[in-house]
N, CA and C atoms as an extended XYZ file, in Angstrom:
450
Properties=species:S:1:pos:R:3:atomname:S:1:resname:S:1:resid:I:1 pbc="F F F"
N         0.848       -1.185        0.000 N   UNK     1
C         0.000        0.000        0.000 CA  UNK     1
C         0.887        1.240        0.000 C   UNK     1
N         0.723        1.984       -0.866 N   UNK     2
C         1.744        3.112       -1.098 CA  UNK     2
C         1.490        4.108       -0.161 C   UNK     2
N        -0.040        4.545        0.089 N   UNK     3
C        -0.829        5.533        1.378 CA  UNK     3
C        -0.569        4.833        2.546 C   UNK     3
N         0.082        5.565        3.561 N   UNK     4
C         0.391        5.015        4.820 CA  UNK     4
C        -0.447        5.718        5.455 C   UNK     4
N        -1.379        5.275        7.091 N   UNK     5
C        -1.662        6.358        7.950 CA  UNK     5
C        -1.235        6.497        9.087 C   UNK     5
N        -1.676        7.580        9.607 N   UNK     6
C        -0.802        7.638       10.911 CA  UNK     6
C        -1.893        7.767       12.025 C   UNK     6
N        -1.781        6.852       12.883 N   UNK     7
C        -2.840        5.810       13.689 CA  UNK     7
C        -2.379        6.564       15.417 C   UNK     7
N        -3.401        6.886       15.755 N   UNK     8
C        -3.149        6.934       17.112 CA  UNK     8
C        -3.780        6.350       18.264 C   UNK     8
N        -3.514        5.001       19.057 N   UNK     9
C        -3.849        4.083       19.560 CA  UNK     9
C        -4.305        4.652       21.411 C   UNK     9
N        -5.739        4.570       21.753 N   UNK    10
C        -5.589        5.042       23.174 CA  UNK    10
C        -6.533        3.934       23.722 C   UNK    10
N        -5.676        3.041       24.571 N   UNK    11
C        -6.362        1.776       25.279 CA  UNK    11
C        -5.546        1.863       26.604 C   UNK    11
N        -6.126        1.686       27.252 N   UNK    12
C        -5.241        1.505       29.024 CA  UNK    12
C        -5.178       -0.333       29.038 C   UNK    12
N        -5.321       -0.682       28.605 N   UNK    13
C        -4.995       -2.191       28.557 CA  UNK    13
C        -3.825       -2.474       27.728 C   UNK    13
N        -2.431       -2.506       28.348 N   UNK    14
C        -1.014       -2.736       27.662 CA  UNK    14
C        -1.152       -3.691       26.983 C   UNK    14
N        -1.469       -5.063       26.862 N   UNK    15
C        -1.474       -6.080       26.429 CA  UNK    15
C        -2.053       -6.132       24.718 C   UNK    15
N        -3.714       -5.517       25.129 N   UNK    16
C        -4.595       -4.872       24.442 CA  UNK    16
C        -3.935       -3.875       23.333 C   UNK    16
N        -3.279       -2.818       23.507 N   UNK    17
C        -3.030       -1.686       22.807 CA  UNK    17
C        -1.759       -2.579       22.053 C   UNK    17
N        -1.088       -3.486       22.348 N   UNK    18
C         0.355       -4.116       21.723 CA  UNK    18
C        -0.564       -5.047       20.501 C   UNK    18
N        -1.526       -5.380       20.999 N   UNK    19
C        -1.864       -6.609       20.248 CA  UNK    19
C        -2.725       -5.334       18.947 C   UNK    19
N        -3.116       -4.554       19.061 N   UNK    20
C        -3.923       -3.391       18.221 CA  UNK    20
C        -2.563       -2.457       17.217 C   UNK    20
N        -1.666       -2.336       18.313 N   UNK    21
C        -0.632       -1.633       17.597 CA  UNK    21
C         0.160       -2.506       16.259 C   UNK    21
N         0.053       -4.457       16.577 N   UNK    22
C         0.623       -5.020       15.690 CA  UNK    22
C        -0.485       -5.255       14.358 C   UNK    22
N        -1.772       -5.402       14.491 N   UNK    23
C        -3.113       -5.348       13.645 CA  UNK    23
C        -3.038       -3.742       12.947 C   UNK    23
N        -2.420       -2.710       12.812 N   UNK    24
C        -2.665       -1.313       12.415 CA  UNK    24
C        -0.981       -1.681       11.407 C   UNK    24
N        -0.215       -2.153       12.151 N   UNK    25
C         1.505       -2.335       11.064 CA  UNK    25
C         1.170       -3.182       10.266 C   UNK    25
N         0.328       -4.624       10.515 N   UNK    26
C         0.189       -5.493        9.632 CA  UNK    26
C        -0.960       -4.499        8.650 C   UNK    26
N        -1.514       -4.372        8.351 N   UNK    27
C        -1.916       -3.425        7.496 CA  UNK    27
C        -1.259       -2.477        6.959 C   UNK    27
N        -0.116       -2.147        7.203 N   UNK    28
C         0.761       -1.167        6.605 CA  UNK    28
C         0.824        0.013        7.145 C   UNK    28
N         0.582        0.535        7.982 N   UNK    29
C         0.209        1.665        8.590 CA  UNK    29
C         1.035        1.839        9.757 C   UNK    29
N         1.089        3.437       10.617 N   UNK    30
C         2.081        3.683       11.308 CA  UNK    30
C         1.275        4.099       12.848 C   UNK    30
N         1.752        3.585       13.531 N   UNK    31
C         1.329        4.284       15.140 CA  UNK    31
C         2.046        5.189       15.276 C   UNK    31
N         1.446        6.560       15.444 N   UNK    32
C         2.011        7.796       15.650 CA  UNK    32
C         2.436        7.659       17.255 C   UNK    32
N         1.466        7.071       18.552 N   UNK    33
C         1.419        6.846       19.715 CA  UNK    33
C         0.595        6.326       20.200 C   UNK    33
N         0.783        5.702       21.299 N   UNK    34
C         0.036        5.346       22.406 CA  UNK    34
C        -0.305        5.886       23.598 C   UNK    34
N        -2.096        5.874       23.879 N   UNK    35
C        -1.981        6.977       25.239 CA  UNK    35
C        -2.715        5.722       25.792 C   UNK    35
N        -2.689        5.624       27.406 N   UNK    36
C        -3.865        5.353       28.272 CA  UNK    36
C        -5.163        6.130       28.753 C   UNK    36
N        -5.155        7.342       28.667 N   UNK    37
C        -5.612        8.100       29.501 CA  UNK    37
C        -5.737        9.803       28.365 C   UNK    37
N        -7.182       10.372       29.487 N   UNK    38
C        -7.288       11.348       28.446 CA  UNK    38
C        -5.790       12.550       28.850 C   UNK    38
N        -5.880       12.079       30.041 N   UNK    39
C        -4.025       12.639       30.548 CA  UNK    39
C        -3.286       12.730       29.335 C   UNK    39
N        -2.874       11.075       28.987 N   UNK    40
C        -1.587       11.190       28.069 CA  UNK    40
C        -2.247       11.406       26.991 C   UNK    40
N        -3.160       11.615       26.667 N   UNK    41
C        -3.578       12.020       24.926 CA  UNK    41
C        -3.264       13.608       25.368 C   UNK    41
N        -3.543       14.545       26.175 N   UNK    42
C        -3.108       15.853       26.142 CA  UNK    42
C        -1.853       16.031       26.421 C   UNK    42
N        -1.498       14.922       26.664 N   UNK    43
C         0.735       15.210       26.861 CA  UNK    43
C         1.394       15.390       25.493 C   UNK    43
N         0.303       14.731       24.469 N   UNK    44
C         1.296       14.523       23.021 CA  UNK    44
C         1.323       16.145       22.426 C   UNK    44
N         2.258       15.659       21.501 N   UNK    45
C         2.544       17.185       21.080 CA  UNK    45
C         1.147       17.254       19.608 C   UNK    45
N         1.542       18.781       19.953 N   UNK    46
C         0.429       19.509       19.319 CA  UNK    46
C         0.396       19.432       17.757 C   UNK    46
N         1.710       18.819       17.639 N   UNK    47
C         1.807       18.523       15.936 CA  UNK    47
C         1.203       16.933       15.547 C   UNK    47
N         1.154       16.281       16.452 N   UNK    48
C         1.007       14.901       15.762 CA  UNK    48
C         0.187       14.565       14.916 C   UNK    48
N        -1.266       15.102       15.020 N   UNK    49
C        -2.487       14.934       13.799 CA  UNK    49
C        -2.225       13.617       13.232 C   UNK    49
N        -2.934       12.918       14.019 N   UNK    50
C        -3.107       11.583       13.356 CA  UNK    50
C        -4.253       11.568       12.294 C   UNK    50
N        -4.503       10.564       11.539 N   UNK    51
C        -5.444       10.339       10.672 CA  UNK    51
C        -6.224        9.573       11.358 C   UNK    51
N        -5.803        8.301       11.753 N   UNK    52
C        -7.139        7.877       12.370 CA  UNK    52
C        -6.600        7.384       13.924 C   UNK    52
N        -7.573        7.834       14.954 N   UNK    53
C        -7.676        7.217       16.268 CA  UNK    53
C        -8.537        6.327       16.916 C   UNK    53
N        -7.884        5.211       17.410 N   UNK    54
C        -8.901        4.366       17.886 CA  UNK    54
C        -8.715        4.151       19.139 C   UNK    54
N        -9.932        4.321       19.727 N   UNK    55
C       -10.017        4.932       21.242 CA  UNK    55
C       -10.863        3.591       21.931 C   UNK    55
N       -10.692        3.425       22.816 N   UNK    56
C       -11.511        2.603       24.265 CA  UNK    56
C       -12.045        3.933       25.041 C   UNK    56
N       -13.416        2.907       25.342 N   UNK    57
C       -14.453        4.006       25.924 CA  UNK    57
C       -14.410        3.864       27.473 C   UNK    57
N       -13.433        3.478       28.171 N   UNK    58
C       -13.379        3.000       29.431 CA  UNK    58
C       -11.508        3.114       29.867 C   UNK    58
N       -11.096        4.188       30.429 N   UNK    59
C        -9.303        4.335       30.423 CA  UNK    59
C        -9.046        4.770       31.499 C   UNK    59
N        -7.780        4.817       31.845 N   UNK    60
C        -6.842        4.531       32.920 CA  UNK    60
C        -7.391        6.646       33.615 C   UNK    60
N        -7.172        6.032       34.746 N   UNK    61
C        -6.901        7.791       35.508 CA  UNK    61
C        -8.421        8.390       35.407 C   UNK    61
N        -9.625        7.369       35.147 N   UNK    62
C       -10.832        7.646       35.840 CA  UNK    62
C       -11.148        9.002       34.217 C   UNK    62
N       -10.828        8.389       33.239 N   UNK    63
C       -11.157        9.539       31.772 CA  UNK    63
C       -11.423        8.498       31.034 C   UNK    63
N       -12.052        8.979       29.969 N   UNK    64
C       -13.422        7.965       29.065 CA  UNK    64
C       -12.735        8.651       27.456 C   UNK    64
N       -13.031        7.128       26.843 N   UNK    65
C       -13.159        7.920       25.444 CA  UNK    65
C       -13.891        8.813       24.699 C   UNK    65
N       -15.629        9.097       25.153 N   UNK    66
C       -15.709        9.904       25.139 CA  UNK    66
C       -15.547       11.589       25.239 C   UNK    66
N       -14.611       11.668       26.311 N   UNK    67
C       -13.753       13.364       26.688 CA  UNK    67
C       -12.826       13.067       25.624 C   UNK    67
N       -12.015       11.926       24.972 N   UNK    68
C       -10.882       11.652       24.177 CA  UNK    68
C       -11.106       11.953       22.527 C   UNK    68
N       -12.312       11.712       22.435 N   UNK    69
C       -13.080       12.016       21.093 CA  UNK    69
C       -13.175       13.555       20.964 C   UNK    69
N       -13.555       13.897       22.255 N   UNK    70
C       -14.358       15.749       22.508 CA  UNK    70
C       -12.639       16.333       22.114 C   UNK    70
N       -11.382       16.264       22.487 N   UNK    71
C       -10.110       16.602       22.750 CA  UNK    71
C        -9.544       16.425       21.270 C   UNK    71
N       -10.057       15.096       20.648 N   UNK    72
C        -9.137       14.910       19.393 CA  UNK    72
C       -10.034       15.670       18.451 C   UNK    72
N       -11.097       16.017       18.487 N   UNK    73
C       -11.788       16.761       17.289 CA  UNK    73
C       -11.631       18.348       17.427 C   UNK    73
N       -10.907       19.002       18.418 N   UNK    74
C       -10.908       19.919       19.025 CA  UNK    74
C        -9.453       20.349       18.307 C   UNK    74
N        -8.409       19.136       18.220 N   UNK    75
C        -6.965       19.456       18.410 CA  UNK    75
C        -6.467       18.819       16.897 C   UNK    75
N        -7.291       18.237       16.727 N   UNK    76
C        -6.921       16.956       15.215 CA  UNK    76
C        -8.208       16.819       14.549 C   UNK    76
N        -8.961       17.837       13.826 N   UNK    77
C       -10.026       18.063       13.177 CA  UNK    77
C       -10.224       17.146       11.887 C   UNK    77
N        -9.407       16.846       11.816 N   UNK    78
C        -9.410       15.923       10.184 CA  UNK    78
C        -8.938       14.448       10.933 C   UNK    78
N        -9.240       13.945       11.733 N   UNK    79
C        -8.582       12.517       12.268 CA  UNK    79
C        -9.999       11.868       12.062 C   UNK    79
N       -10.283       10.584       11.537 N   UNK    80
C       -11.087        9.810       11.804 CA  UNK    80
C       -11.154        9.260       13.324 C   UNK    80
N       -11.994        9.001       13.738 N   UNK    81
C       -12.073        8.216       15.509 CA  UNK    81
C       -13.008        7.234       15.920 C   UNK    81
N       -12.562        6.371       15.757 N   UNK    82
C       -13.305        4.807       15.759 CA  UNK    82
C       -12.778        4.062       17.110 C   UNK    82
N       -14.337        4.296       17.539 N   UNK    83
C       -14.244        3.672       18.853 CA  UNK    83
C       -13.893        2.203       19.142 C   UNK    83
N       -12.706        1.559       19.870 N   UNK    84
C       -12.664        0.084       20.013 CA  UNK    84
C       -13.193       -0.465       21.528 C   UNK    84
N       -14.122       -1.353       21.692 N   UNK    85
C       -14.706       -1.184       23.509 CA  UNK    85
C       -15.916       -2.436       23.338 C   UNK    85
N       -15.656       -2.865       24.508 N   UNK    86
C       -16.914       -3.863       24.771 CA  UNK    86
C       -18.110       -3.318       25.343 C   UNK    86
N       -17.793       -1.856       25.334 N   UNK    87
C       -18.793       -1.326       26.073 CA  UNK    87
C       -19.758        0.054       25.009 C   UNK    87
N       -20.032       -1.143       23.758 N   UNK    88
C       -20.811       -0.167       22.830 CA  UNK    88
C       -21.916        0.222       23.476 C   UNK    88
N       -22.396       -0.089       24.406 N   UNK    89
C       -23.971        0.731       24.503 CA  UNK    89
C       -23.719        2.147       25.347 C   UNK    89
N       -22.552        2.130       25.809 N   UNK    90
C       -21.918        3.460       26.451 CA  UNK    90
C       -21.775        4.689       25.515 C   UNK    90
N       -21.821        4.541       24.359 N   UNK    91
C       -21.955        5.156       23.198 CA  UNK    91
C       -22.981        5.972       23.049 C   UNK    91
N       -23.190        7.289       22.826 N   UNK    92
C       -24.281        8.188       22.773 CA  UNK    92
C       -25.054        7.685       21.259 C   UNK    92
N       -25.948        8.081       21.071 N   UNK    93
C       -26.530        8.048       19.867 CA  UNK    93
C       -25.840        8.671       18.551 C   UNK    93
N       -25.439        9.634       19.048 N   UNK    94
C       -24.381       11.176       17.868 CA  UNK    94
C       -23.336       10.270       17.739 C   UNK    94
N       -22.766        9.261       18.721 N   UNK    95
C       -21.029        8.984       18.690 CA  UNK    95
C       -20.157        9.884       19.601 C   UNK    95
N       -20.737       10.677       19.977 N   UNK    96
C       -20.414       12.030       20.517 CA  UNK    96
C       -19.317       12.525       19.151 C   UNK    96
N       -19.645       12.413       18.122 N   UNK    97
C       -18.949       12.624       17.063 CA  UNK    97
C       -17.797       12.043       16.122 C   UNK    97
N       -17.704       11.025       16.945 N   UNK    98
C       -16.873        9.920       16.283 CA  UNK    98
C       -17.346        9.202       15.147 C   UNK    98
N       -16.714        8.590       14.250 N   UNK    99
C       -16.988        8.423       13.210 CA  UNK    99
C       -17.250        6.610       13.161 C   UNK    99
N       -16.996        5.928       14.299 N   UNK   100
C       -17.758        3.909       13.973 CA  UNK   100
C       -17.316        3.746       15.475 C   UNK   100
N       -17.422        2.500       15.137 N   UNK   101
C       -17.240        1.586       16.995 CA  UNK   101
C       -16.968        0.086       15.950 C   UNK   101
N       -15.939       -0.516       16.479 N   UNK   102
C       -15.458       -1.981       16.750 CA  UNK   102
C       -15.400       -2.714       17.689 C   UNK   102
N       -16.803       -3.204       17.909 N   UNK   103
C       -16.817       -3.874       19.126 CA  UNK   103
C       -16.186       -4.851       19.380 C   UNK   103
N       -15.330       -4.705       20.754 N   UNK   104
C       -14.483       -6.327       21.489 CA  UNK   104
C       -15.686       -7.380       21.973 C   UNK   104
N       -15.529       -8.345       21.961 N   UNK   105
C       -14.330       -8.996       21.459 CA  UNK   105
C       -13.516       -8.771       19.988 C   UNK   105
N       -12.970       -8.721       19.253 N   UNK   106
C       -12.604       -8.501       18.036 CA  UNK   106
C       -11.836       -9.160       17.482 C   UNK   106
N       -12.008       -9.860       16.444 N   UNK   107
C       -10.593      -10.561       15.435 CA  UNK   107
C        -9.936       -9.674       14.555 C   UNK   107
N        -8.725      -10.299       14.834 N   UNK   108
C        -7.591       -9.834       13.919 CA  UNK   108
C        -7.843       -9.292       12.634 C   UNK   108
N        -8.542      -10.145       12.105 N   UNK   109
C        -8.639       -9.971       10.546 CA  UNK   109
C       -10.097       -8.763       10.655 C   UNK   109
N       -10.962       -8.868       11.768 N   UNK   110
C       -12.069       -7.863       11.421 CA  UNK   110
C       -11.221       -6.522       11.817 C   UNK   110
N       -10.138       -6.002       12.624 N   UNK   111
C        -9.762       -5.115       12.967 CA  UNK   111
C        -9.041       -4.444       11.551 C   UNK   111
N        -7.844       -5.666       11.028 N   UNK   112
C        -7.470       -5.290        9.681 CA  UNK   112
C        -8.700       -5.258        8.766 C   UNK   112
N        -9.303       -5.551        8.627 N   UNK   113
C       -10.540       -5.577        7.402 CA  UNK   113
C       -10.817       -3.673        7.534 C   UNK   113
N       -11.263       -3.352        8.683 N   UNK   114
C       -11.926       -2.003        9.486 CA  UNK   114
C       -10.733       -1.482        8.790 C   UNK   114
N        -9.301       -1.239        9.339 N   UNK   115
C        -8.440        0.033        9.242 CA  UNK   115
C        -8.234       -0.068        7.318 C   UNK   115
N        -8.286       -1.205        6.923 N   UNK   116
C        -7.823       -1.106        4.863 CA  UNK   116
C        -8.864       -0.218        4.484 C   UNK   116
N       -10.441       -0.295        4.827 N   UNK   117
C       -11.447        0.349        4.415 CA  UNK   117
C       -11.308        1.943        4.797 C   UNK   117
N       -11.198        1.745        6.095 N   UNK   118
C       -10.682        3.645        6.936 CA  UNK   118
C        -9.820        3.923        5.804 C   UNK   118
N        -8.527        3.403        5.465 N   UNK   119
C        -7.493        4.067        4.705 CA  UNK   119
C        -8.090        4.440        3.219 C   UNK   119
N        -8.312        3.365        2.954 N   UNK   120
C        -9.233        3.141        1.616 CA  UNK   120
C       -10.141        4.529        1.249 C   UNK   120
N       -10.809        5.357        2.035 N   UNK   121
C       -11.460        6.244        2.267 CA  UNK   121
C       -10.734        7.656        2.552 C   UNK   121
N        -9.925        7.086        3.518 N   UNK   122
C        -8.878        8.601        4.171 CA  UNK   122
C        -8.276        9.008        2.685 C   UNK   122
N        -7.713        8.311        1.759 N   UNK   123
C        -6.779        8.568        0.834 CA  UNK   123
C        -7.595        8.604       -0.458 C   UNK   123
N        -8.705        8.228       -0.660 N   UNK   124
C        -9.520        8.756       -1.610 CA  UNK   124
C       -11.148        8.381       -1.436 C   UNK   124
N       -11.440        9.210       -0.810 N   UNK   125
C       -12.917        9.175       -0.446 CA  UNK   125
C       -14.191        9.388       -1.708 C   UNK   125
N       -15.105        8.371       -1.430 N   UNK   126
C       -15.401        7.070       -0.645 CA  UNK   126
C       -14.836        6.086       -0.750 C   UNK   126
N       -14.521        5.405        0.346 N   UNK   127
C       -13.922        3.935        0.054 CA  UNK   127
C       -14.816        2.936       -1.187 C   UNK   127
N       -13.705        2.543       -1.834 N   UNK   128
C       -14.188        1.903       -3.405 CA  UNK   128
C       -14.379        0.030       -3.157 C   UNK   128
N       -14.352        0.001       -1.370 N   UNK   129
C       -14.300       -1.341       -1.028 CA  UNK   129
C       -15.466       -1.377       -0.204 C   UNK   129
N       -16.194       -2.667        0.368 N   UNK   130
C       -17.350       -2.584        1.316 CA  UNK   130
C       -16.850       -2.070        2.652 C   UNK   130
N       -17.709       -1.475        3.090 N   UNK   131
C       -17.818       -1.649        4.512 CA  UNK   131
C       -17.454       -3.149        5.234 C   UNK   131
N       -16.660       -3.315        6.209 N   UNK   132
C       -16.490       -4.735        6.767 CA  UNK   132
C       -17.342       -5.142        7.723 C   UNK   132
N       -17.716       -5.955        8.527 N   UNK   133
C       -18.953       -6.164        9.536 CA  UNK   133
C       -18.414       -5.695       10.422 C   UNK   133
N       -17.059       -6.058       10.736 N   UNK   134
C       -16.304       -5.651       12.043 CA  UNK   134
C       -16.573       -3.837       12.256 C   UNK   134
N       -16.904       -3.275       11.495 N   UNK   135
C       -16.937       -1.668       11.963 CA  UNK   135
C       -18.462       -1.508       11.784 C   UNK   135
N       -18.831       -0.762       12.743 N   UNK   136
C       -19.995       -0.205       12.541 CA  UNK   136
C       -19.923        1.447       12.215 C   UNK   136
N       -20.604        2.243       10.914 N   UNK   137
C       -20.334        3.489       10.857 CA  UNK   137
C       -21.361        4.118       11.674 C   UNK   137
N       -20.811        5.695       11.860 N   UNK   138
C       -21.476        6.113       12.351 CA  UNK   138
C       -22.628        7.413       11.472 C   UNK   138
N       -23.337        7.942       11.542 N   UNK   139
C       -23.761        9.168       10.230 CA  UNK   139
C       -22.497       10.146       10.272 C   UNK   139
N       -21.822       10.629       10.900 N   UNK   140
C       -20.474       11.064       10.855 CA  UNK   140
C       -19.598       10.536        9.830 C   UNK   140
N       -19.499        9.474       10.235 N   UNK   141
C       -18.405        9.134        8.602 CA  UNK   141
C       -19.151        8.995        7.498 C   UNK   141
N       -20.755        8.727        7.300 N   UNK   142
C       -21.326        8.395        6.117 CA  UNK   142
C       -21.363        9.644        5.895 C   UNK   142
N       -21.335       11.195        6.396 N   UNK   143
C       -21.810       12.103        5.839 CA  UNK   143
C       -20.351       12.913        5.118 C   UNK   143
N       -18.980       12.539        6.194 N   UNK   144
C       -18.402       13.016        5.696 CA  UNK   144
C       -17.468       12.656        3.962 C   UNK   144
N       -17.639       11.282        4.503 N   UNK   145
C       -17.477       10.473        2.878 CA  UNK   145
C       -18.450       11.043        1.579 C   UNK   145
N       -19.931       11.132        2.171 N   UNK   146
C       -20.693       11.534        1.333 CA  UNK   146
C       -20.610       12.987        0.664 C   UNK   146
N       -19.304       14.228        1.360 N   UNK   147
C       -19.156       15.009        0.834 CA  UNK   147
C       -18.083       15.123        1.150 C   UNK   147
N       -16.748       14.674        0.923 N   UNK   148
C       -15.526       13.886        0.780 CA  UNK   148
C       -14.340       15.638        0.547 C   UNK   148
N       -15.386       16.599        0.034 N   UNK   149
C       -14.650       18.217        0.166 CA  UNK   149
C       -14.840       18.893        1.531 C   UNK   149
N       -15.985       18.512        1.987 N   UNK   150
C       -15.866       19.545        2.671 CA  UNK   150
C       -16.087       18.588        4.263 C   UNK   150
């Protein structure tokens, strides 16, 4: 894949975020960082602008992916943010603006299936491949695909 993205991983589960960080390289793609906490997502520097972040809705230091979503759309306006969590019904109706959810449990191959399609899209929108089962969109990404300028 010649389009690389630059992935920013926020899970408080070490084990979890290693096993996510190797599913985002096997796809070709780059982890910009890893946070636990909505703490360390405001420690990173102000340049990083990832393309896409995939967040857990449940993190370390008593902060939610939700505040992590509110922070990255605030600071990284053009990042896709796809929620990863066993705890989809914690999920507002809006997404609180996030753009899908991958619910855990999760396989390997549905996680890679999810990020080829994200890229697939990030680098020339709309993605020219299906949707995978493993992601659920949200009207956020269908709307922004659906007008891919603005």
């Amino acid at each position: 894949m010649a389009d690389v993205m630059d992935v920013l991983i926020v899970e408080d589960e070490m084990l979890l975020a290693m096993d996510i960080e190797a599913m985002v390289e096997d796809s070709g793609h780059r982890v910009l960082a890893e946070a636990a906490s909505l703490q360390d997502v405001e420690a990173l520097p102000s340049d990083l602008n990832p393309q896409l972040a995939l967040v857990d809705i449940h993190l370390a230091h008593n902060s939610n992916g939700l505040d992590v979503c509110q922070y990255i759309q605030e600071h990284w306006p053009e990042s896709l943010i796809i929620f990863v969590t066993a705890n989809v019904s914690k999920i507002p109706n809006d997404f609180s603006g996030a753009h899908g959810v991958i619910a855990k449990p999760f396989s390997h191959a549905g996680v890679v299936n999810a990020i080829k399609y994200l890229a697939n899209g990030v680098f020339d929108p709309p993605p020219s491949v299906p949707r995978p089962e493993s992601l659920t969109a949200s009207q956020h990404l269908e709307r922004r695909w659906a007008n891919p300028s603005g």
